[in-house]
N, C-alpha and C positions, 0 to 999 in steps of 0.2 A: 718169537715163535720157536717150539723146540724141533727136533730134527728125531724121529723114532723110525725103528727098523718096519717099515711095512710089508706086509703080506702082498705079496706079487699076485697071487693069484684073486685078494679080496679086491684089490686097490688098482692092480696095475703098473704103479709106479718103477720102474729100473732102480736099482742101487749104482751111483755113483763110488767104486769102490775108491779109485786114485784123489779120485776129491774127498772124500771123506778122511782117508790117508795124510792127505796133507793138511787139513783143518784138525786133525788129530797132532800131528808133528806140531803146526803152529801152537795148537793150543797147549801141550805139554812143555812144549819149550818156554811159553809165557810162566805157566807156572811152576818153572823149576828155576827163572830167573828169579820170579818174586818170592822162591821159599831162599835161594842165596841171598837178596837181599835182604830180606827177612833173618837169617839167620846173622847175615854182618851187621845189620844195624842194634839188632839185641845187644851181640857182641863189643861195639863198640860202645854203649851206651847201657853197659851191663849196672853199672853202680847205681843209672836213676831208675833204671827197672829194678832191680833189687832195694830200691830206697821207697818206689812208689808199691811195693810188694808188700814192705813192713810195714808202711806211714799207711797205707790208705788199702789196706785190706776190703775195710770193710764196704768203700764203696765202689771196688770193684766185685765183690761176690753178690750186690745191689744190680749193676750191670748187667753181670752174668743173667740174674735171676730175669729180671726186666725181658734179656735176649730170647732168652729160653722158654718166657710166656710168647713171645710173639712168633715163636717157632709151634710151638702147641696152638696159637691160632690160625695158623699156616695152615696145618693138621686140620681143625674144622673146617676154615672154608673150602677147601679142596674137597672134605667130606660132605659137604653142603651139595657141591655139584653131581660126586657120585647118585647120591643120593636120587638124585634128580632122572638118572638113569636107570637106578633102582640096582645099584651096584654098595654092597653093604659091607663093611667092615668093622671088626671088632675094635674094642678098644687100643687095644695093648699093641694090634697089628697094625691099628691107621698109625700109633705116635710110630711105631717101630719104622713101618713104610718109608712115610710120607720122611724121618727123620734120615733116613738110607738116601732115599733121593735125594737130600737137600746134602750130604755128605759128598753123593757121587756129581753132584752139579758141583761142587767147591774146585773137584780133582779132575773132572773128567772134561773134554773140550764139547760146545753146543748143547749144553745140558742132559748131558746123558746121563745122568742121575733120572731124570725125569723118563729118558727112553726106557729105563731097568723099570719103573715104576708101570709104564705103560705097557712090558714085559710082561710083567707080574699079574697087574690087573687083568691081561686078555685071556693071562694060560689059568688063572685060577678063579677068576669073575667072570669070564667071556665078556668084557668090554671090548668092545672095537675102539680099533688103533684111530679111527676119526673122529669117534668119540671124544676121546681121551683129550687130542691137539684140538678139539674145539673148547676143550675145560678150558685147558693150559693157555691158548691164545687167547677165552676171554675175560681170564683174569688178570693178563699181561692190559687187554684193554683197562680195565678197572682198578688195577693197580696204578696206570697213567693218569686216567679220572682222579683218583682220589688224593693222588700224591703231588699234583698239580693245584690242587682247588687248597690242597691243606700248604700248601707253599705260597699258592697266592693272598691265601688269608695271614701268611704269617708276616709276607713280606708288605701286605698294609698295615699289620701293626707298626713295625720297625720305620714305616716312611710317615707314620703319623706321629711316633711315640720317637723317634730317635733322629726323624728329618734325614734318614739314609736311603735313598733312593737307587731303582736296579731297574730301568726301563728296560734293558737287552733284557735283564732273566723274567723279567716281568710277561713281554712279549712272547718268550719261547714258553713260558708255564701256558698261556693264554690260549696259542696255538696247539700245545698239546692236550689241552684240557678240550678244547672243541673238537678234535678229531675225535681223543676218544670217548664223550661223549655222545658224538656221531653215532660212533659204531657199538657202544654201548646201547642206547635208546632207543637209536634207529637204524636199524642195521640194515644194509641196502639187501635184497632177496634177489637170486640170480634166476634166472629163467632158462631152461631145459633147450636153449638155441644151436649148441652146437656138442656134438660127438665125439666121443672119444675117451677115455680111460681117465686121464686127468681131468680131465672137466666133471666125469663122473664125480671125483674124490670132490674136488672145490663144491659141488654142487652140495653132498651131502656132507661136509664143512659146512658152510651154509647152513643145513636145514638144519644141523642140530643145535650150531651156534645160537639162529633165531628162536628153537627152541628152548632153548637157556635163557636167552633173555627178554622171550614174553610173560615169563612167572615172573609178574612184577618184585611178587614177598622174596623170593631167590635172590633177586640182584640185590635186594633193601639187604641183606641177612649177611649176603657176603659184604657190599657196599660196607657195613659199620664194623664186620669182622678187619674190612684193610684197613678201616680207618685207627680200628683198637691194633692194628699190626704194626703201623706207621706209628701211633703214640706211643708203642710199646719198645718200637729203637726208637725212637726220641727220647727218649728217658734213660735206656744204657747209652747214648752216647753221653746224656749228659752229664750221669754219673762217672762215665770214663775222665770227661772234660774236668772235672772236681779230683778226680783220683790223681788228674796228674798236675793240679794246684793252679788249672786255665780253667775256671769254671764260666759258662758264657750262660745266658739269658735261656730260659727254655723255646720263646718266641726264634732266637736266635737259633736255637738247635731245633727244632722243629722245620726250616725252613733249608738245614743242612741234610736231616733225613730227609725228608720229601725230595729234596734234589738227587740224593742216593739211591733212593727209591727206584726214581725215571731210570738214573743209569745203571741200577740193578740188573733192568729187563734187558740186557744188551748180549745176547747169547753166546757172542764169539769167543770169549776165554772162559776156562772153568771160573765160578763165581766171580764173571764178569771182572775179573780180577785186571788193572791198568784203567776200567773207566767206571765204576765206584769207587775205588781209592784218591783217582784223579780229582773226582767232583769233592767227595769230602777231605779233601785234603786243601782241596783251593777256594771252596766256597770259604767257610771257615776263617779265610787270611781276610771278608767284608768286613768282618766283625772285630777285626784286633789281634786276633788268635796268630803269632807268629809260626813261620812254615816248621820248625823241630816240633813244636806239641801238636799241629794237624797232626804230621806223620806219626808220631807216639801212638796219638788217642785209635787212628787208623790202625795203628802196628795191632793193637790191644784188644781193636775192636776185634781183627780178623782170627787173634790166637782164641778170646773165648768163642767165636762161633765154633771155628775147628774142635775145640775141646768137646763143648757140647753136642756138636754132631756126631763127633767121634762116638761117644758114650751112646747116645741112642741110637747112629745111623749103623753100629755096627752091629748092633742084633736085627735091623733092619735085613742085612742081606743072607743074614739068613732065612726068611722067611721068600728073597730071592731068588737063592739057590733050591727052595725047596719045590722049587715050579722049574727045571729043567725042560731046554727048547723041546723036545720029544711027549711032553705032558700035554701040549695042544693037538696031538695027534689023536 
């Protein structure tokens, strides 16, 4: 779930400043280690990046292209929910937006890329800020649905076709796939019991949430959107995995996104950064794949998002900046 600045007077809620302060210091600190080592391991290992630069161009700008579709379906389903609220955006502005936010979630600590987004959307859509963390939270639900059920499916091909068995990761897909199809399909309704400011906000949480997911065609629409998100890094990682002469199984790479997937939604560092890299750097070593090309293909994967975000999410804030805190007045 993401963390955005709420209106005190719509919501109630206090701002935590000193906590916020220090999940901000954490989180910047994560990712100033990961751009040093990011930076020393190029450095060290400049000759096989510069080797897999010349030799395999082409199925790294494959990768690219693959990433950058599943970033553009990102953009729909997210548009899907608007939608739903009757909050409308143009073209040019959703990729622009939605691709700002996916830049300032890489950099910024608790997804704050998505807070500027939920910024945006209040002072220039008048979407409310509960709105918005009902989108946001339940497509983190349906991203676990999806990303689980496609991991469990991949990991019985591999225990039928390769006799490689994984009951631990087995179990934990199982359990997360049942939660959050809980709270996807049937979402529990809270009942008007007890008083008080927070309980207001949770309540209408709730109600919009459940109103999100009694449009049955809505969840189907987004449901096949995550599931073309999730094929669609499946496919650059596995063009990554080829680019640097480790090419594994697509069953195989399908089961190391989906695992990515889950640890995607993990809010504490900007793009999750320490527990996406961790999963696909270790899933990966089931399959044969030794720990120097995990970390490559992770190195490779992380520089084309940054590029590509870079490119779109920077005309994103301008569109940002163009809704200044004083424009909601």
């Amino acid at each position: 779930m993401i963390r955005v600045k709420l209106d005190s007077d719509t919501l109630g809620v206090p701002a935590c400043e000193e906590s916020k302060r220090r999940q901000w210091i954490v989180g910047l600190t994560v990712v100033f280690v990961f751009f040093v080592f990011l930076g020393y391991y190029i450095l060290v290992h400049w000759k096989e990046f510069s080797f897999i630069w010349k030799s395999s161009l082409r199925s790294i700008v494959i990768a690219g292209i693959f990433l950058w579709v599943g970033f553009l379906l990102n953009s729909y389903q997210i548009n899907l929910f608007l939608k739903k609220f009757d909050t409308h955006l143009g073209l040019f502005e959703l990729i622009f937006v939605t691709h700002g936010m996916m830049l300032g979630n890489l950099v910024i600590p608790m997804r704050g890329g998505s807070g500027a987004l939920a910024f945006y959307l209040k002072n220039s859509k008048k979407l409310d800020y509960h709105k918005f963390v009902a989108i946001y939270g339940g497509t983190a639900i349906l991203v676990a649905m999806v990303s689980a059920t496609m991991g469990l499916i991949a990991l019985g091909y591999i225990a039928f076709t390769f006799q490689i068995y994984e009951g631990a990761l087995s179990v934990a897909l199982v359990l997360i796939l049942m939660g959050s199809a809980y709270l996807a399909l049937f979402p529990p309704g809270f009942k008007k019991k007890y008083p008080g400011r927070l309980m207001e906000l949770l309540y209408r949480l709730n109600e919009s949430w459940i109103a999100l997911s009694q449009d049955s065609l809505l969840i189907a629409r987004v449901t096949v959107s995550l599931i073309l998100i999730n094929l669609s890094q499946t496919l650059s990682l596995y063009f990554i995995y080829e680019s640097i002469g480790r090419t594994l199984s697509l069953s195989s790479t399908l089961v190391i996104s989906s695992l990515g997937a889950v640890a995607n939604q993990v809010p504490i560092t900007p793009g999750s950064i320490g527990f996406f890299d961790a999963v696909v750097i270790e899933t990966p070593r089931l399959f044969g794949l030794d720990a120097a090309s995990s970390v490559m293909a992770v190195v490779l994967f992380r520089i084309l998002s940054f590029i590509i975000c870079l490119a779109f999410g920077v005309p994103g804030f301008y569109y940002f900046l163009r809704n200044p805190s004083h424009s909601n007045n």
